[in-house]
PyMOL Python script that loads the backbone (N, CA, C, O; Angstrom):
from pymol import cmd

cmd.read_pdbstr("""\
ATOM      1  N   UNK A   1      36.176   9.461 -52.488  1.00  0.00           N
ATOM      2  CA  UNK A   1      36.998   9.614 -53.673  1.00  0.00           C
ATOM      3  C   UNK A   1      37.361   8.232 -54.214  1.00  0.00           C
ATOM      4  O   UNK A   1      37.474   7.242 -53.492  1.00  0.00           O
ATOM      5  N   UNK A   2      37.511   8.238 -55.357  1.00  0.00           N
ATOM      6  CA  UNK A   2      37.415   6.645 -56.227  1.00  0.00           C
ATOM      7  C   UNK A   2      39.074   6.791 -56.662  1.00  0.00           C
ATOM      8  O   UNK A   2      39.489   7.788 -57.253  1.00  0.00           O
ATOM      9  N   UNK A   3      39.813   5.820 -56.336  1.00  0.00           N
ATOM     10  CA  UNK A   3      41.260   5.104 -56.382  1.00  0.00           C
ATOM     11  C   UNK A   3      41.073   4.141 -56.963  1.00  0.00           C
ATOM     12  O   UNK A   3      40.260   3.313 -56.550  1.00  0.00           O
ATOM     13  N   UNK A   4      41.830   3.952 -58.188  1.00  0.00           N
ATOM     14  CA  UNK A   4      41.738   2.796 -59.305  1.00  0.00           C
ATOM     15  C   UNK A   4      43.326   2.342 -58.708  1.00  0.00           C
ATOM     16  O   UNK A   4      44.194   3.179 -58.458  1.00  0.00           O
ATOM     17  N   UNK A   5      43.456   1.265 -58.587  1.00  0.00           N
ATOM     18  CA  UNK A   5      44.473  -0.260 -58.836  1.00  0.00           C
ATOM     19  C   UNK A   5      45.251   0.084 -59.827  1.00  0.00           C
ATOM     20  O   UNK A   5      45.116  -0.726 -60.744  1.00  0.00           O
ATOM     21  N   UNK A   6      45.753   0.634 -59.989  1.00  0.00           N
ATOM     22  CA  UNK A   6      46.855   0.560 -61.590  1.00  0.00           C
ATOM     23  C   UNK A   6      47.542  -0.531 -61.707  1.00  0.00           C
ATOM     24  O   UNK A   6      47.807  -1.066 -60.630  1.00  0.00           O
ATOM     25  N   UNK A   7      48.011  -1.166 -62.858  1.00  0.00           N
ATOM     26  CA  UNK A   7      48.475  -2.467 -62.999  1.00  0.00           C
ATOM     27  C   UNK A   7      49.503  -1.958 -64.624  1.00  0.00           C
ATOM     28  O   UNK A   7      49.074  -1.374 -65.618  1.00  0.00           O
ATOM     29  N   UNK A   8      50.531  -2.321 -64.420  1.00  0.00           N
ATOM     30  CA  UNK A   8      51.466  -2.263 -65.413  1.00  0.00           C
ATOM     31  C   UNK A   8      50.960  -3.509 -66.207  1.00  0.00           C
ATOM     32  O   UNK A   8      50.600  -4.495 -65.565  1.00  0.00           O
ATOM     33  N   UNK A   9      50.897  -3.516 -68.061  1.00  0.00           N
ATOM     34  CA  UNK A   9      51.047  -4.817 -68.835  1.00  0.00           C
ATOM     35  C   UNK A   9      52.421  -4.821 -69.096  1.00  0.00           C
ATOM     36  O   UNK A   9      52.994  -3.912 -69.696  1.00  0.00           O
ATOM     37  N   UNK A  10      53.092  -6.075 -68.548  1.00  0.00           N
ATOM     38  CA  UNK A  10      54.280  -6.664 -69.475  1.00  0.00           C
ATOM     39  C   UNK A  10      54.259  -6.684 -70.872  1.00  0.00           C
ATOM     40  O   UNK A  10      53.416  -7.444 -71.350  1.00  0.00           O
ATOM     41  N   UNK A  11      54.911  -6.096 -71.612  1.00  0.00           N
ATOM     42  CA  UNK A  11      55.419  -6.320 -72.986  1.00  0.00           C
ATOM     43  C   UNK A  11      54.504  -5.480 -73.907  1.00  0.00           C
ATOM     44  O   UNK A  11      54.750  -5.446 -75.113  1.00  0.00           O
ATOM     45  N   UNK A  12      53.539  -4.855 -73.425  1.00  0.00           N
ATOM     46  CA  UNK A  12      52.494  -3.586 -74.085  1.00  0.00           C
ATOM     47  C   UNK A  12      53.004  -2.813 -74.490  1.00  0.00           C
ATOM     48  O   UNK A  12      53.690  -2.082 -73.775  1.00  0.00           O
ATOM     49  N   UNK A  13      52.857  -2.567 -76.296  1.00  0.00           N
ATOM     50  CA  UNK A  13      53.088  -1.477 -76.652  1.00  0.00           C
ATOM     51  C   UNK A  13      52.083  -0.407 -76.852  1.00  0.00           C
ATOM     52  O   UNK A  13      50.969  -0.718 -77.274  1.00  0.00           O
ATOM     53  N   UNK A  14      52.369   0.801 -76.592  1.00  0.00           N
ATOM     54  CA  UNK A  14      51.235   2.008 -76.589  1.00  0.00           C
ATOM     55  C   UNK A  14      51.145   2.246 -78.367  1.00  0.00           C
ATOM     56  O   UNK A  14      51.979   2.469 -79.245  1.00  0.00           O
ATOM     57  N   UNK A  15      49.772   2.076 -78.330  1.00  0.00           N
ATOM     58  CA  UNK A  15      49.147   2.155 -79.893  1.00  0.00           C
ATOM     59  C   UNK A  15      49.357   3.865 -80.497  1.00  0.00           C
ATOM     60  O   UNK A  15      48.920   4.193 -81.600  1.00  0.00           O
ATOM     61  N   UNK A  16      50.173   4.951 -79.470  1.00  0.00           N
ATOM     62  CA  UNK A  16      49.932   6.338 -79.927  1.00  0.00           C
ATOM     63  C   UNK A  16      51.530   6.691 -80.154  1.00  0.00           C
ATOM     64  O   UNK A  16      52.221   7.191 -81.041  1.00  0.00           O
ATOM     65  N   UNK A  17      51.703   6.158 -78.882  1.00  0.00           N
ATOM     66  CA  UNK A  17      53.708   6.581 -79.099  1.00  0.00           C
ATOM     67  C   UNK A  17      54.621   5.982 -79.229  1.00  0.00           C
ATOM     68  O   UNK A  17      55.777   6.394 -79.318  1.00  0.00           O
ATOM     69  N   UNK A  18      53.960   4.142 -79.285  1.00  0.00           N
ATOM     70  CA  UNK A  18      54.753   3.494 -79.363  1.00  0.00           C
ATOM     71  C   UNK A  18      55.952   2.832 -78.157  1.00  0.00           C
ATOM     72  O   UNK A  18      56.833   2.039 -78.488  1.00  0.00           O
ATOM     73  N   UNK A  19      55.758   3.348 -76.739  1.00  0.00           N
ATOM     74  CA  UNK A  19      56.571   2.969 -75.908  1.00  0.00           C
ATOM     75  C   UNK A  19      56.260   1.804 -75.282  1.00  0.00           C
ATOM     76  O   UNK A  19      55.139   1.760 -74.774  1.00  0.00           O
ATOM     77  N   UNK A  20      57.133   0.612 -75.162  1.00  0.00           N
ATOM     78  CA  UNK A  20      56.919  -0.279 -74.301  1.00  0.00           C
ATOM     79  C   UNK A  20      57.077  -0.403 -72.807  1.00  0.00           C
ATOM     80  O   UNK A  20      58.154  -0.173 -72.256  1.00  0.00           O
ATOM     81  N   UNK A  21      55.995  -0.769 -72.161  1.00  0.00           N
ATOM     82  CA  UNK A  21      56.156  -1.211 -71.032  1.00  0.00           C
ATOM     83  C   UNK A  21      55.581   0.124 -70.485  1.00  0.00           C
ATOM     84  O   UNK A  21      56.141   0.582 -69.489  1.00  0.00           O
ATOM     85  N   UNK A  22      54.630   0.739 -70.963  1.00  0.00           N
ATOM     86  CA  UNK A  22      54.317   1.580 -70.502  1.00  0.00           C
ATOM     87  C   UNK A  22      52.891   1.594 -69.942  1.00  0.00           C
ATOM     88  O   UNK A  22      52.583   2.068 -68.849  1.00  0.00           O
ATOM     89  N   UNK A  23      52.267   1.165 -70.596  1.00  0.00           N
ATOM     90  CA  UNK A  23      50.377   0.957 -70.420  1.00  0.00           C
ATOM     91  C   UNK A  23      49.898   0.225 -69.001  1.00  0.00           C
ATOM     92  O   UNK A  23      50.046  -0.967 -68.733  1.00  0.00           O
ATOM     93  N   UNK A  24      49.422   1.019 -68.349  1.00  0.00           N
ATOM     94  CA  UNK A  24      48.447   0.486 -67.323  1.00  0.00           C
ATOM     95  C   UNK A  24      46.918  -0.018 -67.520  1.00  0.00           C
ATOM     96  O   UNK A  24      46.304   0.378 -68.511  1.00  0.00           O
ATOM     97  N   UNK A  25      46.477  -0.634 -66.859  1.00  0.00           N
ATOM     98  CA  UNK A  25      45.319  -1.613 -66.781  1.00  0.00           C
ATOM     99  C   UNK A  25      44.731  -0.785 -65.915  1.00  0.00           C
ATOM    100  O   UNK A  25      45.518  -0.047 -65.322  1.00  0.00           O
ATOM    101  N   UNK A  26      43.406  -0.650 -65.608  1.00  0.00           N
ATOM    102  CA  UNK A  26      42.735   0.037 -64.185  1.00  0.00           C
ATOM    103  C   UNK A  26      41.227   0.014 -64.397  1.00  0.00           C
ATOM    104  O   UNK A  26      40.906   0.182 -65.573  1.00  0.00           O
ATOM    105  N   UNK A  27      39.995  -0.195 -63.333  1.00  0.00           N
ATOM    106  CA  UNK A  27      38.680  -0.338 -63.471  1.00  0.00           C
ATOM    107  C   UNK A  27      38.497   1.636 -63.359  1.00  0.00           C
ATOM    108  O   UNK A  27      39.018   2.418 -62.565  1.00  0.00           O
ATOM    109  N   UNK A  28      37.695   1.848 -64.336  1.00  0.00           N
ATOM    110  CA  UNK A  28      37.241   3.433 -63.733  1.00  0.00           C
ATOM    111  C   UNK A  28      35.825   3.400 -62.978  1.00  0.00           C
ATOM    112  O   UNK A  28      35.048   2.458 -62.820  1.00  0.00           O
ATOM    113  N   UNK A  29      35.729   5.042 -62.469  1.00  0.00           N
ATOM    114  CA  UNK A  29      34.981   4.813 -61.739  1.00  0.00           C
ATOM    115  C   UNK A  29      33.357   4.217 -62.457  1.00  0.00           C
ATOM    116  O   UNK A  29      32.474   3.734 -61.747  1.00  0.00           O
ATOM    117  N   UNK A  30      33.261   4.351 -63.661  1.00  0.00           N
ATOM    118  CA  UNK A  30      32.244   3.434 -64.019  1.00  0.00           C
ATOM    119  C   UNK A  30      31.916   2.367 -64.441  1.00  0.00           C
ATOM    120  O   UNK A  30      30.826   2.053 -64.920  1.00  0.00           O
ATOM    121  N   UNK A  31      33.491   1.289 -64.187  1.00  0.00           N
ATOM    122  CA  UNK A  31      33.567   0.062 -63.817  1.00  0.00           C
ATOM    123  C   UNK A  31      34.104  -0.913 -65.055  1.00  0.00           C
ATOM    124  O   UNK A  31      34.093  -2.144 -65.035  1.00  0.00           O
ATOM    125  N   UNK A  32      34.707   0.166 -66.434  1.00  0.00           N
ATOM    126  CA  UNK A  32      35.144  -0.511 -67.251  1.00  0.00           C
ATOM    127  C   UNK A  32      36.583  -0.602 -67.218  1.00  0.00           C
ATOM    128  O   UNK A  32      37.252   0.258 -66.645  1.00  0.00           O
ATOM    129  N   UNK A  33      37.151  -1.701 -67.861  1.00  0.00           N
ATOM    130  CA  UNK A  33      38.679  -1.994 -67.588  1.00  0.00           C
ATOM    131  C   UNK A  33      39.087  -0.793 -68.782  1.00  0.00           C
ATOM    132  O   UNK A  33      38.397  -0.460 -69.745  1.00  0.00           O
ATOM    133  N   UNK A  34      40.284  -0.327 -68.427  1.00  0.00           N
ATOM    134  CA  UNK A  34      40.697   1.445 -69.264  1.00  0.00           C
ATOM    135  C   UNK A  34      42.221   0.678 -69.032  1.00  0.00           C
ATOM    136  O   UNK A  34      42.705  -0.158 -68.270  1.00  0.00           O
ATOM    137  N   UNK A  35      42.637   1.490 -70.156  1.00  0.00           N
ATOM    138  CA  UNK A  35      44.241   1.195 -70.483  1.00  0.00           C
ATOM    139  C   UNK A  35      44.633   2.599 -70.396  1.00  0.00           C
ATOM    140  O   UNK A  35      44.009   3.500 -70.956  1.00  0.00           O
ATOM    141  N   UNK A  36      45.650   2.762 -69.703  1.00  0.00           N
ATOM    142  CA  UNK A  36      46.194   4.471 -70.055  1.00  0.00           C
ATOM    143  C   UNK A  36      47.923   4.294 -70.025  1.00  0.00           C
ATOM    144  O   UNK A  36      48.540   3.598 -69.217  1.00  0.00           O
ATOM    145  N   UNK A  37      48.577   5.205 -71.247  1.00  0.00           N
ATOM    146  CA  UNK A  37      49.850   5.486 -71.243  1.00  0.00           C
ATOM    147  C   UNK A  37      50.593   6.144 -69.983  1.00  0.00           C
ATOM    148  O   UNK A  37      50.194   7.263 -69.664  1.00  0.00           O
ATOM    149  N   UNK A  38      51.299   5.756 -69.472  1.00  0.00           N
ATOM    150  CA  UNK A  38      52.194   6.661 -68.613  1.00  0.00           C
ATOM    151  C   UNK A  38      53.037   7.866 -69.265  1.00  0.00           C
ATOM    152  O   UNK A  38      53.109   9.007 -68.810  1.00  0.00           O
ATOM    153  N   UNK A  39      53.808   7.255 -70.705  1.00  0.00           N
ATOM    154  CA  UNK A  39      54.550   7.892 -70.991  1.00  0.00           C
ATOM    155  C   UNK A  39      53.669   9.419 -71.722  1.00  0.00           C
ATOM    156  O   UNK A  39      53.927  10.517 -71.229  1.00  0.00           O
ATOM    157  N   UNK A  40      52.764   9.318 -72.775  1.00  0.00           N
ATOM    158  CA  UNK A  40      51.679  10.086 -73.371  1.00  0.00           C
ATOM    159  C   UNK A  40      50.584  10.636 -72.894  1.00  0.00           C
ATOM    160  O   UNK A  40      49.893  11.578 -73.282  1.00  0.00           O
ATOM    161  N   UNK A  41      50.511   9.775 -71.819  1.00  0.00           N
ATOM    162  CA  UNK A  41      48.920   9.882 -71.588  1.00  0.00           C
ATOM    163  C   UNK A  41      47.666   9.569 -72.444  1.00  0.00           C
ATOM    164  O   UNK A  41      46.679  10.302 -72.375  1.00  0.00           O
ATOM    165  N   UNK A  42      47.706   8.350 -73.348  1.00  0.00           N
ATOM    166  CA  UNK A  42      46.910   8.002 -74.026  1.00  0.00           C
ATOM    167  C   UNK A  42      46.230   6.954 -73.265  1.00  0.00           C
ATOM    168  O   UNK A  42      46.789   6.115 -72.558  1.00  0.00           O
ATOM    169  N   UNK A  43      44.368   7.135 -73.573  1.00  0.00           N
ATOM    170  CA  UNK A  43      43.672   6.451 -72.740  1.00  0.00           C
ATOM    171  C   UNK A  43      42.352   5.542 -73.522  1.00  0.00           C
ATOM    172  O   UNK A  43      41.507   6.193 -74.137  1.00  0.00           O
ATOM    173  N   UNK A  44      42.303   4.890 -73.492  1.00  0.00           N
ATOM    174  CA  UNK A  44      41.611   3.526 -73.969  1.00  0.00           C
ATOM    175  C   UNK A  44      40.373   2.939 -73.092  1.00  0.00           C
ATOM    176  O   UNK A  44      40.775   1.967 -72.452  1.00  0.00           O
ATOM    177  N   UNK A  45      39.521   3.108 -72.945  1.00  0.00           N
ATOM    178  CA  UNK A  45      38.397   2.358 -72.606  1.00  0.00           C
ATOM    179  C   UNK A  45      38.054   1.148 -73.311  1.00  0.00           C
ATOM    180  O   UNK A  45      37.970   1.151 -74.539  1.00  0.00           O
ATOM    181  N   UNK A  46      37.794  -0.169 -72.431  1.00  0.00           N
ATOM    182  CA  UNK A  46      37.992  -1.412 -73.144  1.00  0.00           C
ATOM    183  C   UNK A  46      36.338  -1.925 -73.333  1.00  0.00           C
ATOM    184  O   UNK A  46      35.634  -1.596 -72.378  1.00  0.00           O
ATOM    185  N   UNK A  47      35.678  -2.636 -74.364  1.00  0.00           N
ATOM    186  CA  UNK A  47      33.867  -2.858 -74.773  1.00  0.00           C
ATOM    187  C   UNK A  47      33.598  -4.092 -73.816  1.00  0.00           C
ATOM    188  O   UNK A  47      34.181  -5.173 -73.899  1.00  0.00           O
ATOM    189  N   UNK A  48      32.481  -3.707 -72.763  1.00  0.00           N
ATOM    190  CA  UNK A  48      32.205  -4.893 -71.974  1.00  0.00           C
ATOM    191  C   UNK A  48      31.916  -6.177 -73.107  1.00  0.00           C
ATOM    192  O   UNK A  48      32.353  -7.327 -73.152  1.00  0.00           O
ATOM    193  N   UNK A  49      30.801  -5.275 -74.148  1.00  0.00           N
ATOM    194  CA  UNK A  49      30.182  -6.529 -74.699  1.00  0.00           C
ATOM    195  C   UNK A  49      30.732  -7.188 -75.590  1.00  0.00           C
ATOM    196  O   UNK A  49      31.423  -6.633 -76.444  1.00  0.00           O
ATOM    197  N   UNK A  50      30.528  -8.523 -75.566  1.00  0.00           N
ATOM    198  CA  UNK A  50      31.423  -9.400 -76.634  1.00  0.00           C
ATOM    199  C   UNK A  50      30.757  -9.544 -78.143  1.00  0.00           C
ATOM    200  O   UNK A  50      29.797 -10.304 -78.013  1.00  0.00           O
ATOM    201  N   UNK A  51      30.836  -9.265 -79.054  1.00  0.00           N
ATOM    202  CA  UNK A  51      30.322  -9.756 -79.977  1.00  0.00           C
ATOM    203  C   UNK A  51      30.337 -11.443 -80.467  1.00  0.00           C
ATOM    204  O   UNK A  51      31.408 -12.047 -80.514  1.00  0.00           O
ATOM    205  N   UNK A  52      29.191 -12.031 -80.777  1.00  0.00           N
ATOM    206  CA  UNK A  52      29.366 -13.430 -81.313  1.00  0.00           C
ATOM    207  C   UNK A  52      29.123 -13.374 -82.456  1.00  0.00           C
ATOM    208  O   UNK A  52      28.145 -12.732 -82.838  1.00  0.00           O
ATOM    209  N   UNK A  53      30.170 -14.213 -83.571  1.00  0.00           N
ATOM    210  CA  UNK A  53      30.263 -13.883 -84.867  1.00  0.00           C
ATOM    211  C   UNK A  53      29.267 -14.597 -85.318  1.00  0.00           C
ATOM    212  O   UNK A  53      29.054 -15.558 -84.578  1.00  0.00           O
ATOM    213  N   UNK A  54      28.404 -14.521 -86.427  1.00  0.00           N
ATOM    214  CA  UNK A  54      27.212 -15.471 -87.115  1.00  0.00           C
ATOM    215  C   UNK A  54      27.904 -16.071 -87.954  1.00  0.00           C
ATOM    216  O   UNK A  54      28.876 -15.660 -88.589  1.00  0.00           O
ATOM    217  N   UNK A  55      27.401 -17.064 -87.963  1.00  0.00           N
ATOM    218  CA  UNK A  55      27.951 -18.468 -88.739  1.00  0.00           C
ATOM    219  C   UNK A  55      27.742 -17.816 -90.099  1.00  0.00           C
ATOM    220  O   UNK A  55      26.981 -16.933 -90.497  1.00  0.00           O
ATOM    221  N   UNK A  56      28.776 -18.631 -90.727  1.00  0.00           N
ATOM    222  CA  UNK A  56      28.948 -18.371 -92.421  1.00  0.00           C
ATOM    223  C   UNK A  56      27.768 -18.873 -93.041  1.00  0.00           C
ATOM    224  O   UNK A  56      27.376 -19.937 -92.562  1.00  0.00           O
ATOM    225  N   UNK A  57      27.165 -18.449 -93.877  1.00  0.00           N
ATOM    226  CA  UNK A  57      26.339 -19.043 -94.979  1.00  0.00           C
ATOM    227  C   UNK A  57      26.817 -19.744 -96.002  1.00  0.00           C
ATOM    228  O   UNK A  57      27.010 -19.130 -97.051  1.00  0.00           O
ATOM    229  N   UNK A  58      27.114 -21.164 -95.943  1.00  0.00           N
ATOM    230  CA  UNK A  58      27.812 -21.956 -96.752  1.00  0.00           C
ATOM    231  C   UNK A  58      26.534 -23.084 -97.865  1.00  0.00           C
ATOM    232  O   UNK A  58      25.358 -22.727 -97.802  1.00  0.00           O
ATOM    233  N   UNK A  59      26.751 -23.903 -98.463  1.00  0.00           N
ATOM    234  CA  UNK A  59      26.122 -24.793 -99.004  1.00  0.00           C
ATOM    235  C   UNK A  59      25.715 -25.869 -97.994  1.00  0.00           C
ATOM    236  O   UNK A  59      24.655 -26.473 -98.162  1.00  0.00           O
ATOM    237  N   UNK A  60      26.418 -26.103 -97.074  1.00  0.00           N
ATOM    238  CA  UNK A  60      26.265 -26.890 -95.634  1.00  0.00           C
ATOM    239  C   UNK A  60      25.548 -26.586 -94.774  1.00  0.00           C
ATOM    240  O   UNK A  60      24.740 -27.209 -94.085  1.00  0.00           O
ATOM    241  N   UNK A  61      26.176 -24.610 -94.874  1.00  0.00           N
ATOM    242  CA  UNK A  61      24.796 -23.978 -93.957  1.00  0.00           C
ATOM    243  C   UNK A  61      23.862 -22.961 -94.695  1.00  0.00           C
ATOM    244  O   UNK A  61      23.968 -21.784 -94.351  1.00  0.00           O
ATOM    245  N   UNK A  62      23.204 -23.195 -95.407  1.00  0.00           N
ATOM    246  CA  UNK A  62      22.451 -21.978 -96.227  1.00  0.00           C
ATOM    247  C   UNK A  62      21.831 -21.144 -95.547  1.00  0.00           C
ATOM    248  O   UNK A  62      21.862 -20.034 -96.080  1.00  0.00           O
ATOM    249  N   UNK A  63      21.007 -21.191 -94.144  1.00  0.00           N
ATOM    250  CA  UNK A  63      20.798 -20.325 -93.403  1.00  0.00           C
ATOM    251  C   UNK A  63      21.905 -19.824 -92.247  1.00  0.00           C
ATOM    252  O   UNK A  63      21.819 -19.226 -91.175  1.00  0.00           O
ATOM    253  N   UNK A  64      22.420 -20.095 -92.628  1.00  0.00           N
ATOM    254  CA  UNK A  64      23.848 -20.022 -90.973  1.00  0.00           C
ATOM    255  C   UNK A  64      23.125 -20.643 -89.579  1.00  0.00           C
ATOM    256  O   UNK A  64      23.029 -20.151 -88.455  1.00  0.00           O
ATOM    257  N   UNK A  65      22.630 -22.000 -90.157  1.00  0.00           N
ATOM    258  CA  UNK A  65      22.517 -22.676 -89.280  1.00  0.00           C
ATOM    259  C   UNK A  65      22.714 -24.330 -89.606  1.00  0.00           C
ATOM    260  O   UNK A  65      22.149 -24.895 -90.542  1.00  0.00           O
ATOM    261  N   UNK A  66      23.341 -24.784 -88.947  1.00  0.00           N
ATOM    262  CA  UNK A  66      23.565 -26.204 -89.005  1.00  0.00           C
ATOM    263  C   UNK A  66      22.497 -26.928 -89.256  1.00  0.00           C
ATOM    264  O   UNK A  66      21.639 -26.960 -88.374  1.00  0.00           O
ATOM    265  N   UNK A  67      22.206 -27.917 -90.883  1.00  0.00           N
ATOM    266  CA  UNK A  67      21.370 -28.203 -91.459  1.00  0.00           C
ATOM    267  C   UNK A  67      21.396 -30.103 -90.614  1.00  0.00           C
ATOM    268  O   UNK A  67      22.284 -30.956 -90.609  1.00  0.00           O
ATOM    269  N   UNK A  68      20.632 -30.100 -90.289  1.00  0.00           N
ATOM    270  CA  UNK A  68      20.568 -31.919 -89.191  1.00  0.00           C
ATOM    271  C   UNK A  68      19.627 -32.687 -90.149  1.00  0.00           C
ATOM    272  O   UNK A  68      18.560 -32.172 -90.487  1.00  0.00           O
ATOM    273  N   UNK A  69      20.136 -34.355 -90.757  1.00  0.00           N
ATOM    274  CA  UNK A  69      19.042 -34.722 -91.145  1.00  0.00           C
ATOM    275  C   UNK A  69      18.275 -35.454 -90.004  1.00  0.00           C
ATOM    276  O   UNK A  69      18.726 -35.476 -88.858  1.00  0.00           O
ATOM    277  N   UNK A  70      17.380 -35.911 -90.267  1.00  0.00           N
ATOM    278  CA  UNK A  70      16.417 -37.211 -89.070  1.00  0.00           C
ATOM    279  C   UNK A  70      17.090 -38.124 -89.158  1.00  0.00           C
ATOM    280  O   UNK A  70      17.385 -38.796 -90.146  1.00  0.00           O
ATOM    281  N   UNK A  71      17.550 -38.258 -87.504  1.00  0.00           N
ATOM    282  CA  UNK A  71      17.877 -39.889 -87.231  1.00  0.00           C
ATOM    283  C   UNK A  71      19.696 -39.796 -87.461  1.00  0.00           C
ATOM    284  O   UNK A  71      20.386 -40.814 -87.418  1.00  0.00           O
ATOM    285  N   UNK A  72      20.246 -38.489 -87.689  1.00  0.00           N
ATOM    286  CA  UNK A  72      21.783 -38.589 -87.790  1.00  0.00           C
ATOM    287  C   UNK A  72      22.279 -38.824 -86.301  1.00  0.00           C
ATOM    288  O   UNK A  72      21.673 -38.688 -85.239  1.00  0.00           O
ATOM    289  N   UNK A  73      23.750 -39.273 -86.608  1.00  0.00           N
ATOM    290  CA  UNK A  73      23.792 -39.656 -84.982  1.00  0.00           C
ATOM    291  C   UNK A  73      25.257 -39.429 -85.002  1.00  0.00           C
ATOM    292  O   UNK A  73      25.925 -39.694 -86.001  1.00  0.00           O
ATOM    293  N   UNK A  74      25.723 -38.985 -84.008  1.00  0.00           N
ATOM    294  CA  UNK A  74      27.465 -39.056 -84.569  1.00  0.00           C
ATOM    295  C   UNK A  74      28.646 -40.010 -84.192  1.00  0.00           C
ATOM    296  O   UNK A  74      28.570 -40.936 -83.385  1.00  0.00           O
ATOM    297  N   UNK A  75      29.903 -39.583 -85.007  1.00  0.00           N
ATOM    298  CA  UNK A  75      30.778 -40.753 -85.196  1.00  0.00           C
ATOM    299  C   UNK A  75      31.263 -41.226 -84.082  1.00  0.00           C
ATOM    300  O   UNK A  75      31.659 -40.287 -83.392  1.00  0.00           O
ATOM    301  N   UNK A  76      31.474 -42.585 -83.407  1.00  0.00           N
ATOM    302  CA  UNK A  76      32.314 -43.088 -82.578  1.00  0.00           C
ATOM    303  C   UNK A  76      33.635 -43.526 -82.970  1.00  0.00           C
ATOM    304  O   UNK A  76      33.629 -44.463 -83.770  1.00  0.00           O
ATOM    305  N   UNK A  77      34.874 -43.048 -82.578  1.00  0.00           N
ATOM    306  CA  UNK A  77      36.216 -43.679 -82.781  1.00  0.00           C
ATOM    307  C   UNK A  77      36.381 -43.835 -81.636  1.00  0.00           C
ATOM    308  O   UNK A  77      36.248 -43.122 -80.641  1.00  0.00           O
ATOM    309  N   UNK A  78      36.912 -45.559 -81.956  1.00  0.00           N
ATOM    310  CA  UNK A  78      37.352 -46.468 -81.136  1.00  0.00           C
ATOM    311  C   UNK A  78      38.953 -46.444 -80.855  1.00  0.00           C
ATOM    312  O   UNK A  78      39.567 -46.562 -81.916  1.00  0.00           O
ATOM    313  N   UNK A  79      39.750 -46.332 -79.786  1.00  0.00           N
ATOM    314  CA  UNK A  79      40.904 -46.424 -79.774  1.00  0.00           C
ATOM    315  C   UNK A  79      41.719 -47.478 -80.098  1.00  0.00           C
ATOM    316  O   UNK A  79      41.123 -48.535 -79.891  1.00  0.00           O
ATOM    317  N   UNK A  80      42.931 -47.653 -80.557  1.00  0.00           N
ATOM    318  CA  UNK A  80      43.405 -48.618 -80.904  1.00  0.00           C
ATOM    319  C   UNK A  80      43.798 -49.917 -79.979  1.00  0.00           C
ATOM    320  O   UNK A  80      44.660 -49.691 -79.129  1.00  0.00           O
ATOM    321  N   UNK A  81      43.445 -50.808 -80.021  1.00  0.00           N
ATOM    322  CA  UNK A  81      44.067 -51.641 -78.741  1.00  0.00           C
ATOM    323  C   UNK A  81      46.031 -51.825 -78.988  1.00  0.00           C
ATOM    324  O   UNK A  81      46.724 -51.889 -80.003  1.00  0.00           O
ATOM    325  N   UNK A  82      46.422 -51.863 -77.202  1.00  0.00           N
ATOM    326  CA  UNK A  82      47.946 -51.623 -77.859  1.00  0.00           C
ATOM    327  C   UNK A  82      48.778 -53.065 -78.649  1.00  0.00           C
ATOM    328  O   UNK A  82      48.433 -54.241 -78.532  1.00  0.00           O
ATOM    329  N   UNK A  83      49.573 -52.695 -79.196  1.00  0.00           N
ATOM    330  CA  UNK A  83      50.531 -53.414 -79.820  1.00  0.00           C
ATOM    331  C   UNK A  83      51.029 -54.450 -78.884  1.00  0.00           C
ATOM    332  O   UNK A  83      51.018 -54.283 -77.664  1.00  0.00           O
ATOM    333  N   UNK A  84      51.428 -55.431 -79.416  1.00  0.00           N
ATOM    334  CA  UNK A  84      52.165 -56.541 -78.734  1.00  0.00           C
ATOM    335  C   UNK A  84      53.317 -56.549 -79.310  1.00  0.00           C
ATOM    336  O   UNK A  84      53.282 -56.544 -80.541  1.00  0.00           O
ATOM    337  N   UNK A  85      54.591 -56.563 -78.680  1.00  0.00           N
ATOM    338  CA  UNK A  85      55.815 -56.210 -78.971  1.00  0.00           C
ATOM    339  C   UNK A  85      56.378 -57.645 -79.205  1.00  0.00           C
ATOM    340  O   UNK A  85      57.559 -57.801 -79.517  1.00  0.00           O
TER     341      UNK A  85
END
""", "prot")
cmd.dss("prot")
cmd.show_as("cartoon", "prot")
cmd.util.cbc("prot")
cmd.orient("prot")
């Protein structure tokens, strides 16, 4: 039999009823992190996969990709040497 870890979130409000301090954290048995209400019983399955956003298509980047000329090289800043008092 599969026993999930329940874990209280500090300061969580439940997106259905609105109660704080109510929402648990827990892996289910098919291994995704799930949020569930105590007070409602409202239950949330959380998306493994992350989405990565595509770069903007700007005048800089017309393909949404960083346009490089030949031979660019980038800036060095030098720190200031300190003051003499």
């Amino acid at each position: 039999m599969f026993k999930a870890q329940k874990r209280f979130i500090a300061g969580a409000v439940c997106p259905k009823c609105s109660e704080m301090d109510k929402l648990v954290m827990f892996i289910n048995e098919d291994g995704k992190q799930t949020r569930e209400c105590v007070a409602c019983g409202y239950v949330d399955v959380m998306k493994d996969e992350v989405e990565t956003p595509e770069e903007l298509k700007t005048r800089v980047t017309p393909e949404g990709k960083a346009v490089r000329d030949e031979g660019e090289q980038p800036i060095r800043i030098f720190e200031a040497p300190p003051q003499k008092h």
